[in-house]
DSSP file (Angstrom, degrees, kcal/mol; ACC not computed):
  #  RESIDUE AA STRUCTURE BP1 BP2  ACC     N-H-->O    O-->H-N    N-H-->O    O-->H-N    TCO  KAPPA ALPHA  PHI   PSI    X-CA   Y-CA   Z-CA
    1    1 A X              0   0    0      0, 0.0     2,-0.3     0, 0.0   131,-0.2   0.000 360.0 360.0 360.0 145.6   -5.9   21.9    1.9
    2    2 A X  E     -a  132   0A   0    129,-0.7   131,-2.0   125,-0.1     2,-0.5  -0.463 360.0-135.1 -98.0 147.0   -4.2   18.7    1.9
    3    3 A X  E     -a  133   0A   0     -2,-0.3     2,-0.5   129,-0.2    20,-0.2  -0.718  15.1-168.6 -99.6 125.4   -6.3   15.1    1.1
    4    4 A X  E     -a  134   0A   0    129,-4.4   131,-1.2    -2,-0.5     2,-0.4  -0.929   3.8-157.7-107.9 152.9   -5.7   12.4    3.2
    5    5 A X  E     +aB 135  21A   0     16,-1.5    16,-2.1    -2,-0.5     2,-0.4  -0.941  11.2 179.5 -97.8 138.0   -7.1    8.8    2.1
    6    6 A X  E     -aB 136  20A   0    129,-2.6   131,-5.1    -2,-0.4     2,-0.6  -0.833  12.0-163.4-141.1 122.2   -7.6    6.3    4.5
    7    7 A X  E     -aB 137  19A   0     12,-2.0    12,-1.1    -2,-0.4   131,-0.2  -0.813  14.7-138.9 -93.1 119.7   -9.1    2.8    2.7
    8    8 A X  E     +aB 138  18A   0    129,-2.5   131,-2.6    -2,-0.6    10,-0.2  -0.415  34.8 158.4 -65.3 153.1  -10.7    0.2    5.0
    9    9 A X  E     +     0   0A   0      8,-0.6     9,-0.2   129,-0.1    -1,-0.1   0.162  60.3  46.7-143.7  -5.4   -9.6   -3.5    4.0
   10   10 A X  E     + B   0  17A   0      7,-0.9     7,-0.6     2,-0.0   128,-0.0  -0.247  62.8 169.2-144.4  97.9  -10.0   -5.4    6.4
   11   11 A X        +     0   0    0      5,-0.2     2,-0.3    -2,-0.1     5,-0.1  -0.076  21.5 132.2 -69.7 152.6  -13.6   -5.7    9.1
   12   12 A X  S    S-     0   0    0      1,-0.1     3,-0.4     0, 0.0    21,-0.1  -0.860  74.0 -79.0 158.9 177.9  -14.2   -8.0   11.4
   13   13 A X  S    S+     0   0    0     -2,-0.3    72,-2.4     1,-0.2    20,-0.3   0.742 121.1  64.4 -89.0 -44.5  -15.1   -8.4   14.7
   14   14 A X  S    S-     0   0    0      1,-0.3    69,-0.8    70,-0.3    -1,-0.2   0.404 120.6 -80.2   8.5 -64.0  -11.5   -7.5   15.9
   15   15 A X        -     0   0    0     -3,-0.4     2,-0.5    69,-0.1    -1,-0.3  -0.381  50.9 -74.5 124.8 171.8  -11.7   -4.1   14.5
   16   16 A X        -     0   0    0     -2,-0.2    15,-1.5    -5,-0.1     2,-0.3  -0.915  44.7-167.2-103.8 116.9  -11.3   -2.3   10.9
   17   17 A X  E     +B   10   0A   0     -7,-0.6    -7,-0.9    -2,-0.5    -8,-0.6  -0.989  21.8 137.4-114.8 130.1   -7.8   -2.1    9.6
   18   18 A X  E     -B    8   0A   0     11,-0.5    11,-0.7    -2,-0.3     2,-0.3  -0.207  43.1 -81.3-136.3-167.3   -6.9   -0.1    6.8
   19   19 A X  E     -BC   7  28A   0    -12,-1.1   -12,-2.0     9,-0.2     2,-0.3  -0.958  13.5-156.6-116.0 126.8   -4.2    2.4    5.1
   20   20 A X  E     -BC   6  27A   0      7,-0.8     7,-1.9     8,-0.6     2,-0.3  -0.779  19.3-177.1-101.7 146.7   -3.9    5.8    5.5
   21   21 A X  E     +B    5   0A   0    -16,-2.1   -16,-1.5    -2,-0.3     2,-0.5  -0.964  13.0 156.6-139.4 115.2   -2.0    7.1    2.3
   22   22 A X  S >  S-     0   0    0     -2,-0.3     3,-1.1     3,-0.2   -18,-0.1  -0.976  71.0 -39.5-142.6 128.0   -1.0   11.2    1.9
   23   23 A X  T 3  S-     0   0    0     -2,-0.5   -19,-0.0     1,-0.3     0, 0.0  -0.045 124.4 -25.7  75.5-139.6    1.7   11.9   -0.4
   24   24 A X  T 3  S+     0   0    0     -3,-0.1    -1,-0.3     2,-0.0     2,-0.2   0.319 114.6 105.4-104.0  15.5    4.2    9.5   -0.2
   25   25 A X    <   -     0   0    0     -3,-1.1     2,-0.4   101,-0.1    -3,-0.2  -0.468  44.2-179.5 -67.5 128.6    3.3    8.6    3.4
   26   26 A X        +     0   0    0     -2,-0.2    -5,-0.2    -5,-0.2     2,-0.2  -0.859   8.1 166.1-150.6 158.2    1.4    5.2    4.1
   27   27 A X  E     -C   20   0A   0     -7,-1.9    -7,-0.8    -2,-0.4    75,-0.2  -0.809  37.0-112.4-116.1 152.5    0.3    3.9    7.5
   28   28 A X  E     -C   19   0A   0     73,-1.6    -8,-0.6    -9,-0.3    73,-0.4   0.013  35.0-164.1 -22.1 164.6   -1.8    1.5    8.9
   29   29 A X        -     0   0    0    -11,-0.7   -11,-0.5    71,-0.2    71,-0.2  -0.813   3.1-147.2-153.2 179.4   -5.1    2.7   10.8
   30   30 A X  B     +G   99   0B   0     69,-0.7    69,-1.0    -2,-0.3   -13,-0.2  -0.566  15.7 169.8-144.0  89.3   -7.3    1.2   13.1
   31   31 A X        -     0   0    0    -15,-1.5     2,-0.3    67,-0.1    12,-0.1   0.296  33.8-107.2 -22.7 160.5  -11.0    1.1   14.2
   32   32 A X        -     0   0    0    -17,-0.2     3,-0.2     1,-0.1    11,-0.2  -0.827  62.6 -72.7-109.3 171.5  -13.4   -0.5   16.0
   33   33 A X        -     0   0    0    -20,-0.3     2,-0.1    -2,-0.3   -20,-0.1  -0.357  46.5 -86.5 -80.3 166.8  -15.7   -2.2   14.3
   34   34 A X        +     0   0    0      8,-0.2    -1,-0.2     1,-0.1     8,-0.1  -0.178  58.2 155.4 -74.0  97.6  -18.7   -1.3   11.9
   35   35 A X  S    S-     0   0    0     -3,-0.2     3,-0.4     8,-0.1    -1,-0.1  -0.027  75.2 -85.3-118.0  30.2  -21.5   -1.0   14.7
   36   36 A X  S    S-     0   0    0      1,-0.2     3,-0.1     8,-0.0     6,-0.1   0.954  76.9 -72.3  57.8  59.9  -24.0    1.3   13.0
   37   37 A X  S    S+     0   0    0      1,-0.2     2,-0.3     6,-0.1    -1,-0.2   0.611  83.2 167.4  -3.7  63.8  -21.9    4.5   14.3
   38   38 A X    >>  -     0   0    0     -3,-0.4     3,-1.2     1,-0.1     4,-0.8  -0.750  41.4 -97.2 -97.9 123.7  -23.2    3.7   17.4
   39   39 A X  T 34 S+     0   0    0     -2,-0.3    57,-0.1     1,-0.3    -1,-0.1  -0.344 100.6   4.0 -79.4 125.3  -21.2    5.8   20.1
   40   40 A X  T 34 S+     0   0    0     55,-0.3    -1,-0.3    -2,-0.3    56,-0.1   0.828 130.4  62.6  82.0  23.2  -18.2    4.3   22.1
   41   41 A X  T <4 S+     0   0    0     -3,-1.2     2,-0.4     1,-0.2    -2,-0.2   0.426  94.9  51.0-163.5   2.2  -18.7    0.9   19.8
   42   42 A X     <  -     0   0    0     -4,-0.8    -2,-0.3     1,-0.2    -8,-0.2  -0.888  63.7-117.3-133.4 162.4  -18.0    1.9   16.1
   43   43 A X        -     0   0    0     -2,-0.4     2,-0.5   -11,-0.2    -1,-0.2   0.017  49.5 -77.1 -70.6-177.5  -16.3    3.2   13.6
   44   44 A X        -     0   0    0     -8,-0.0    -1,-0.1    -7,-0.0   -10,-0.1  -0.817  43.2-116.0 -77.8 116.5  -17.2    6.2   11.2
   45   45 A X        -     0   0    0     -2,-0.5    91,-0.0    -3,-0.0    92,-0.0  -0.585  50.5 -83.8 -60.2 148.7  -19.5    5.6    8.3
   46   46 A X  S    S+     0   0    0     89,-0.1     2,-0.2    90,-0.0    91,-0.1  -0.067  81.7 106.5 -30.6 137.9  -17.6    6.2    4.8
   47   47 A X  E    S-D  136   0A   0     89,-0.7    89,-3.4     2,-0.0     2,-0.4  -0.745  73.7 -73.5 168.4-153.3  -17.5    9.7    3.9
   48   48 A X  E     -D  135   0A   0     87,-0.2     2,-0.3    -2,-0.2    87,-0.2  -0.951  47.8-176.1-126.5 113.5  -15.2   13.0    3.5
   49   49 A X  E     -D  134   0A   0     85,-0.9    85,-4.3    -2,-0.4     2,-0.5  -0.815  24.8-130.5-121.2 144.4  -14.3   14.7    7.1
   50   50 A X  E     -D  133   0A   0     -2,-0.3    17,-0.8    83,-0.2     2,-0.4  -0.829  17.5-152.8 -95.2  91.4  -12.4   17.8    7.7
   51   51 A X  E     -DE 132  66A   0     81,-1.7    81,-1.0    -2,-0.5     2,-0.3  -0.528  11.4-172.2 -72.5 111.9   -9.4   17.4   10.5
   52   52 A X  E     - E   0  65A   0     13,-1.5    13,-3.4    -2,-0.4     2,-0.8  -0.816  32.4-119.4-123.7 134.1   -8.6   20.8   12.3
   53   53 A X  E     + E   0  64A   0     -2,-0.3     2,-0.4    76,-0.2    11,-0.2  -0.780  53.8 164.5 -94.0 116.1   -5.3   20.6   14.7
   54   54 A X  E     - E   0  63A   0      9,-2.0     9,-1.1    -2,-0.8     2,-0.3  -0.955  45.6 -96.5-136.3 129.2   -7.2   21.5   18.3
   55   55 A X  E     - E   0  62A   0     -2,-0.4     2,-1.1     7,-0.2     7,-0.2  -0.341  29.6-149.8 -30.2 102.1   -6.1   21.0   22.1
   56   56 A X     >  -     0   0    0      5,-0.6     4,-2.0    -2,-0.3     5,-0.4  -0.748   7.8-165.4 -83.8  80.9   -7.6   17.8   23.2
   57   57 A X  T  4 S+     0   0    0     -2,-1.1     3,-0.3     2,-0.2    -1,-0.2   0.944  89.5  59.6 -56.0 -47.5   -8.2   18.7   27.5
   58   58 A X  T  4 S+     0   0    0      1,-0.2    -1,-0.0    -3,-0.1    -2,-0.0   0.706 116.0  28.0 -40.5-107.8   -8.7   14.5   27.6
   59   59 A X  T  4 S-     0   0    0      1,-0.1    -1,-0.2     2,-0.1    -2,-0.2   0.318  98.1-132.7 -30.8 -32.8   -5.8   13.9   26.4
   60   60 A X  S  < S+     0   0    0     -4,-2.0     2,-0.2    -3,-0.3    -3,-0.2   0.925  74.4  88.7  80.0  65.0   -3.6   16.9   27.6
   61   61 A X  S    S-     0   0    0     -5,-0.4    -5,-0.6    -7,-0.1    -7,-0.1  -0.753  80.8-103.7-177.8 116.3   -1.9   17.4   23.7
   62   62 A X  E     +E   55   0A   0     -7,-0.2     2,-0.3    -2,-0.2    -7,-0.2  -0.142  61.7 143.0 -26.8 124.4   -2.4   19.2   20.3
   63   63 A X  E     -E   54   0A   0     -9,-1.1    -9,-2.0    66,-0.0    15,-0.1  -0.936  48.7 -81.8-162.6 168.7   -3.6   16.5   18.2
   64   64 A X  E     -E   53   0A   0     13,-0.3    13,-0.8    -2,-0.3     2,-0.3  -0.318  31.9-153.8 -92.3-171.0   -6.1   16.4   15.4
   65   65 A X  E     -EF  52  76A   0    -13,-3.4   -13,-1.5    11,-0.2     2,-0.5  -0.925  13.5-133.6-138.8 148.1   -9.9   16.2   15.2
   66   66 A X  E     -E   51   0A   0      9,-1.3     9,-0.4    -2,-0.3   -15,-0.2  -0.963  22.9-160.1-119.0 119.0  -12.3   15.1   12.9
   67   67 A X        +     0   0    0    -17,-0.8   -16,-0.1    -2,-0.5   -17,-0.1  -0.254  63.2  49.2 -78.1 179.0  -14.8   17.3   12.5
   68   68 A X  S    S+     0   0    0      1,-0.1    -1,-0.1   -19,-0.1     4,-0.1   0.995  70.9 128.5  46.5  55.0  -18.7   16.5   10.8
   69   69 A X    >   +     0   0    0      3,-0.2     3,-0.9    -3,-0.1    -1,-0.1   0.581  40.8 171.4-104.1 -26.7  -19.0   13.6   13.2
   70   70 A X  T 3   +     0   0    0      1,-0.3     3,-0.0     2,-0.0    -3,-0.0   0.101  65.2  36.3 -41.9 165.5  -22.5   14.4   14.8
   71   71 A X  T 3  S+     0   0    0    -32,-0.0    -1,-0.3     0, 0.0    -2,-0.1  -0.860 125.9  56.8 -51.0 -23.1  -24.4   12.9   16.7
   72   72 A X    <   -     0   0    0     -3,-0.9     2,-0.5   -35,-0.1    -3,-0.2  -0.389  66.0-168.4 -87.0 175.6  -20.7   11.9   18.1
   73   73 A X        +     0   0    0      1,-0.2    -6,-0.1    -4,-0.1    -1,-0.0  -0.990  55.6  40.4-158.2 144.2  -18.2   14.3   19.1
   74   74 A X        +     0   0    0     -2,-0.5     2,-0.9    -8,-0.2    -1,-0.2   0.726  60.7 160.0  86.9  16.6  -14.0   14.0   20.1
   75   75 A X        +     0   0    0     -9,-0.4    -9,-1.3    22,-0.1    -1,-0.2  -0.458  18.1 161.1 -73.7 101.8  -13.3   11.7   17.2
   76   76 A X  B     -F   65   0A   0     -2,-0.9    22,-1.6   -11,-0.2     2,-0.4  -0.154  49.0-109.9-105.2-153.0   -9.2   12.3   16.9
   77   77 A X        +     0   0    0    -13,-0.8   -13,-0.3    20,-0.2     2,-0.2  -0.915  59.1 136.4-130.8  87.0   -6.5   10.6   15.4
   78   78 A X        -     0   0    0     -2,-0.4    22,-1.0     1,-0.2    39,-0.1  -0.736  55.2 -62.7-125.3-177.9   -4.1    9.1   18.5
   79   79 A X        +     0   0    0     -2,-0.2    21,-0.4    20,-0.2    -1,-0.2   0.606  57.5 148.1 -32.6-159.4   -2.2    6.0   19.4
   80   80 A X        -     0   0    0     19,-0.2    14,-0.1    33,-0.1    19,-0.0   0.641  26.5-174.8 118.9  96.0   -3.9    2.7   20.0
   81   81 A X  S    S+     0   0    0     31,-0.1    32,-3.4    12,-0.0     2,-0.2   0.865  75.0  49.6 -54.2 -44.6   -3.3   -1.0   19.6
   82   82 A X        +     0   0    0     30,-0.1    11,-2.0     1,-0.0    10,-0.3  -0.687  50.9 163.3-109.5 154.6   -6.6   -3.2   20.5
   83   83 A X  B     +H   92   0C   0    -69,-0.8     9,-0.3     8,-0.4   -50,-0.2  -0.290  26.5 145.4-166.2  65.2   -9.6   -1.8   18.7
   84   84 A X        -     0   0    0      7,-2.7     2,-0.8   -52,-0.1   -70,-0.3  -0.749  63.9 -89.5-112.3 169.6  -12.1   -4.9   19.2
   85   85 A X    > > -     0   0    0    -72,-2.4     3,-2.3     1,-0.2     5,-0.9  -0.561  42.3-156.4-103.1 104.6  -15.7   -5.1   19.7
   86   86 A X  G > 5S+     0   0    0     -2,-0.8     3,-2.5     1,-0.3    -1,-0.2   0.801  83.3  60.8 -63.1  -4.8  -15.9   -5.0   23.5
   87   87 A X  G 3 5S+     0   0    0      1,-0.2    -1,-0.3     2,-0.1    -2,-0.1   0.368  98.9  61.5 -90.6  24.9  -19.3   -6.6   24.2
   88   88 A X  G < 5S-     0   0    0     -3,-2.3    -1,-0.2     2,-0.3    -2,-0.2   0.249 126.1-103.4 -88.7 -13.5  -17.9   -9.6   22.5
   89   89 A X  T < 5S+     0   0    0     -3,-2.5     2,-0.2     1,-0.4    -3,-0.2   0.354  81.1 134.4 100.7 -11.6  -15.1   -9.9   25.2
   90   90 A X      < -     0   0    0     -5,-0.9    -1,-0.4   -77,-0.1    -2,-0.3  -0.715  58.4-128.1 -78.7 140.5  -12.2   -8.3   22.5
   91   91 A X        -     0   0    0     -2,-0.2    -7,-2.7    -3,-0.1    -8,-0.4  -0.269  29.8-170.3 -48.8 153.9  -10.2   -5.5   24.5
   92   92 A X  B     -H   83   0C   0     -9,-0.3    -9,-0.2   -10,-0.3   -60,-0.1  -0.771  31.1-156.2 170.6 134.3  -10.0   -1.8   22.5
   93   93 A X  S    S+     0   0    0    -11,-2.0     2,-0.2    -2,-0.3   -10,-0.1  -0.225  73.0  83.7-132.3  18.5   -8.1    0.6   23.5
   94   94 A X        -     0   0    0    -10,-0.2   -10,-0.1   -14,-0.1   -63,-0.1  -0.774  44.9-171.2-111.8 162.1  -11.0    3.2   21.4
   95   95 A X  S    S-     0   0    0     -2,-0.2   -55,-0.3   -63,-0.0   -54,-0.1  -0.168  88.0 -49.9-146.9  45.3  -14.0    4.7   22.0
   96   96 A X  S    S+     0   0    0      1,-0.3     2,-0.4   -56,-0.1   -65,-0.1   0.790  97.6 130.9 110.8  11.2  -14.3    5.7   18.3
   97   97 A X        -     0   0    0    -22,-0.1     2,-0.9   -67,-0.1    -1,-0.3  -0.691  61.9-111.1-123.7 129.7  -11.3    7.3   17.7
   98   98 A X        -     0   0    0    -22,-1.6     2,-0.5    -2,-0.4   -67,-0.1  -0.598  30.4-152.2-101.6 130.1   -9.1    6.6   14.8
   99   99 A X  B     -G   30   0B   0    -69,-1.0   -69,-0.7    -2,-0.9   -20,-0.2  -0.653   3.7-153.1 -91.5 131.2   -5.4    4.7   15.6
  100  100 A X        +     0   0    0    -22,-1.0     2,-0.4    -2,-0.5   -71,-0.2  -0.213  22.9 162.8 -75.7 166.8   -2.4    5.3   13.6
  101  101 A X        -     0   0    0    -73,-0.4   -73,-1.6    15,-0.2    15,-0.3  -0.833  43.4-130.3 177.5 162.1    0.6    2.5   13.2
  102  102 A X  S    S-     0   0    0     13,-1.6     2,-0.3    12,-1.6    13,-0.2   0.869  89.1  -0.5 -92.0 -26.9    3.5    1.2   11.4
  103  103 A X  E     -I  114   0D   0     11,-1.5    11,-4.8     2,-0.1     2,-0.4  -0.967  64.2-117.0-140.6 174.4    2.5   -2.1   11.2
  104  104 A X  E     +I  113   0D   0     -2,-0.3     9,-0.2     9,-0.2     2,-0.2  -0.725  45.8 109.5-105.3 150.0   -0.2   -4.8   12.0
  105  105 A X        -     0   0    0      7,-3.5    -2,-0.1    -2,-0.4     2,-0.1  -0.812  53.8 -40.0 162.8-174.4    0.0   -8.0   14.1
  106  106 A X        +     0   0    0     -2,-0.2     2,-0.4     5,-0.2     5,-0.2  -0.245  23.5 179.3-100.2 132.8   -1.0   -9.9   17.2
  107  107 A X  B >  S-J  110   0E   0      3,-1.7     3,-3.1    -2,-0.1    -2,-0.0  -0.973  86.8 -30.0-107.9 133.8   -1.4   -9.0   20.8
  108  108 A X  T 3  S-     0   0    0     -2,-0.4    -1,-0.0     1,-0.2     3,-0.0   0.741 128.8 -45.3  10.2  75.4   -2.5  -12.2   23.0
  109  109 A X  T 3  S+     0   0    0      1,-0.1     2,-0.4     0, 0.0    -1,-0.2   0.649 116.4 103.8  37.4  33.6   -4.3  -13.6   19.9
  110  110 A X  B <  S-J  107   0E   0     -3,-3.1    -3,-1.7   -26,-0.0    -1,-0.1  -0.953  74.1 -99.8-152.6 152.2   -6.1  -10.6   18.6
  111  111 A X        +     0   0    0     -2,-0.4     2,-0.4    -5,-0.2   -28,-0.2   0.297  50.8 159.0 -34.3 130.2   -5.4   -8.5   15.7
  112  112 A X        -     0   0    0    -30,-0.1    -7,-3.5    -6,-0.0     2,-0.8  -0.887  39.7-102.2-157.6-155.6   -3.7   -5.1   16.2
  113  113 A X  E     -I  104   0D   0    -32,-3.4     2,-0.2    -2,-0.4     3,-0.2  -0.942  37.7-150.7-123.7 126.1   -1.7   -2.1   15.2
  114  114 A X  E     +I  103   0D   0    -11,-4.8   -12,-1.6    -2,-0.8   -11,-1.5  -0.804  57.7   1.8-105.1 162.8    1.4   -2.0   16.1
  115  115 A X  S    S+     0   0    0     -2,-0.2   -13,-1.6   -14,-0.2     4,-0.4   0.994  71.8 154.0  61.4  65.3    4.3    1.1   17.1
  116  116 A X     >  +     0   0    0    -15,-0.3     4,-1.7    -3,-0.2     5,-0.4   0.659  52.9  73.8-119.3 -35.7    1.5    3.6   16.5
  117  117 A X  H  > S+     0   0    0      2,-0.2     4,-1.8     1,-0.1     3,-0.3   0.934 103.8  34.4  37.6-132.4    3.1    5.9   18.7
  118  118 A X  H  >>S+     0   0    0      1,-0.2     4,-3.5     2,-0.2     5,-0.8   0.886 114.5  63.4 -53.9 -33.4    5.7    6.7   16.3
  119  119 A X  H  >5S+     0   0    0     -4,-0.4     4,-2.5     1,-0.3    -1,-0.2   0.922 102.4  45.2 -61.0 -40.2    3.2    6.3   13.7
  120  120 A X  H  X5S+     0   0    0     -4,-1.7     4,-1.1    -3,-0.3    -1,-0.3   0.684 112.7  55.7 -93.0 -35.4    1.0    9.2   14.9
  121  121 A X  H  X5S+     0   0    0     -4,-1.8     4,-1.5    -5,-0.4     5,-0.3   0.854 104.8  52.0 -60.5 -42.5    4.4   11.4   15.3
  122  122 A X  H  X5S+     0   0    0     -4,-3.5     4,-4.5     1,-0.2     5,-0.5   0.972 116.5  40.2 -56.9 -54.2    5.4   10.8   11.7
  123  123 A X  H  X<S+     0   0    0     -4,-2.5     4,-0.6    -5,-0.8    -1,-0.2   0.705 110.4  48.6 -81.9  -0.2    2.1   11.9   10.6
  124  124 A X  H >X>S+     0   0    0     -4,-1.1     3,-2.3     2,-0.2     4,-1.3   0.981 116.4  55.7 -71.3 -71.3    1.2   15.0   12.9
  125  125 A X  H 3<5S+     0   0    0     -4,-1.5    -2,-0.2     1,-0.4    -3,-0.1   0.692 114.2  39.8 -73.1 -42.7    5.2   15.8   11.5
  126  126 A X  H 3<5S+     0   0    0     -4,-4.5    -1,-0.4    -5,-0.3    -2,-0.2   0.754 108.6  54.0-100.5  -5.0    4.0   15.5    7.7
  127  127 A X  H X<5S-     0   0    0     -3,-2.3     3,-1.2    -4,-0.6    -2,-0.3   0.611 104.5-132.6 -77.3 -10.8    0.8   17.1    7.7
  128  128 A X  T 3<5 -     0   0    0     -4,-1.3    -3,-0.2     1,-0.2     3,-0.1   0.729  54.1 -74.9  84.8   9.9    2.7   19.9    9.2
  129  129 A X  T 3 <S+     0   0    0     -5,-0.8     2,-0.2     1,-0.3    -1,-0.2   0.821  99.0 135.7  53.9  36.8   -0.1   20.3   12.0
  130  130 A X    <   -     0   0    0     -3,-1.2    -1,-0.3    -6,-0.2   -79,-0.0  -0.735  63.4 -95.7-117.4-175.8   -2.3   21.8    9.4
  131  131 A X        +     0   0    0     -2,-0.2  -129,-0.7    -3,-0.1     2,-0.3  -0.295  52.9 157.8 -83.3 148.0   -6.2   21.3    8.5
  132  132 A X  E     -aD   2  51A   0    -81,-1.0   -81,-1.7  -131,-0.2     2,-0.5  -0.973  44.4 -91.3-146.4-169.5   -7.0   18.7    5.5
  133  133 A X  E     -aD   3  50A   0   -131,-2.0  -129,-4.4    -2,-0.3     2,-0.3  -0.672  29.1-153.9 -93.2 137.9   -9.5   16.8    4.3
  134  134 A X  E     -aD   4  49A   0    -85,-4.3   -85,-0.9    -2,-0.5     2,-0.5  -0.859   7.9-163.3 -96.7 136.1  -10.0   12.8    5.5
  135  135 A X  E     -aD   5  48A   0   -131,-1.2  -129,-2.6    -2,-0.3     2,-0.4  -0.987   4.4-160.6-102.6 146.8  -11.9   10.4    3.0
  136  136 A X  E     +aD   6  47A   0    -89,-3.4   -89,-0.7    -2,-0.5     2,-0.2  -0.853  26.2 158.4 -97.3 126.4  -12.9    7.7    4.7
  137  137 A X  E     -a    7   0A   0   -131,-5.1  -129,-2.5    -2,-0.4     2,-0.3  -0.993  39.7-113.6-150.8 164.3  -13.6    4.7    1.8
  138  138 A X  E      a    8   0A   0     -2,-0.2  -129,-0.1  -131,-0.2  -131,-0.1  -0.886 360.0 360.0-113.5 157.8  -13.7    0.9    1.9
  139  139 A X              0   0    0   -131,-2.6  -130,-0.1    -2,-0.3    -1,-0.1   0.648 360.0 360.0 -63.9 360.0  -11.0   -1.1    0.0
């Protein structure tokens, strides 16, 4: 089964942006922020997830899924720019969900991920739309 890493480095209020690294692959990623996995307002606590490629009816597309989430439950890997902590007034365009990109930077003065998109096609395209394993760690 193939290992993905994805290393948190930077938290804030904003959202958690990080690198995902498989192979010779890096991305970006993006979060919301560390809200005590509190559902529809956090991130994933650190740890080792299994990602199975499954029909998402929300979404209407194959994409993967992060399994060993409970109590939460749909956590995938899609698109996404804003990923801030909305009861502060930041826009996020998550509900818990981890966002892929080619690079970071600014939408109306807050943090994001940009071209994720494409980012989320490269990497469905190199995992090969099979199962691996996620660690989740911080940098």
């Amino acid at each position: 089964m193939n290992y993905v890493l994805l290393r948190r480095e930077d938290h804030g209020d904003q959202g958690t942006f990080g690198r995902l690294t498989v192979g010779s692959l890096v991305l970006f990623t993006g979060e919301l922020p560390w809200r005590d996995n509190r559902p529809n307002l956090s991130c994933l606590p650190v740890g080792v997830y299994n990602a199975e490629w499954t029909y998402s009816p929300a979404f209407k597309r194959w994409m993967y899924l992060l399994l060993g989430t409970s109590p939460r439950a749909g956590i995938r890997a899609h698109s996404a720019n804003l990923m801030g902590d909305k009861l502060l007034g930041y826009r996020a365009q998550l509900n818990g969900c981890i966002a892929l990109g080619e690079r970071l930077g600014w939408i109306d003065r807050q943090k994001a991920l940009l071209l994720s998109a494409p980012a989320v096609r490269r990497f469905e395209a190199h995992m090969s739309y099979v199962s691996f394993k996620l660690e989740i760690a911080h940098g």
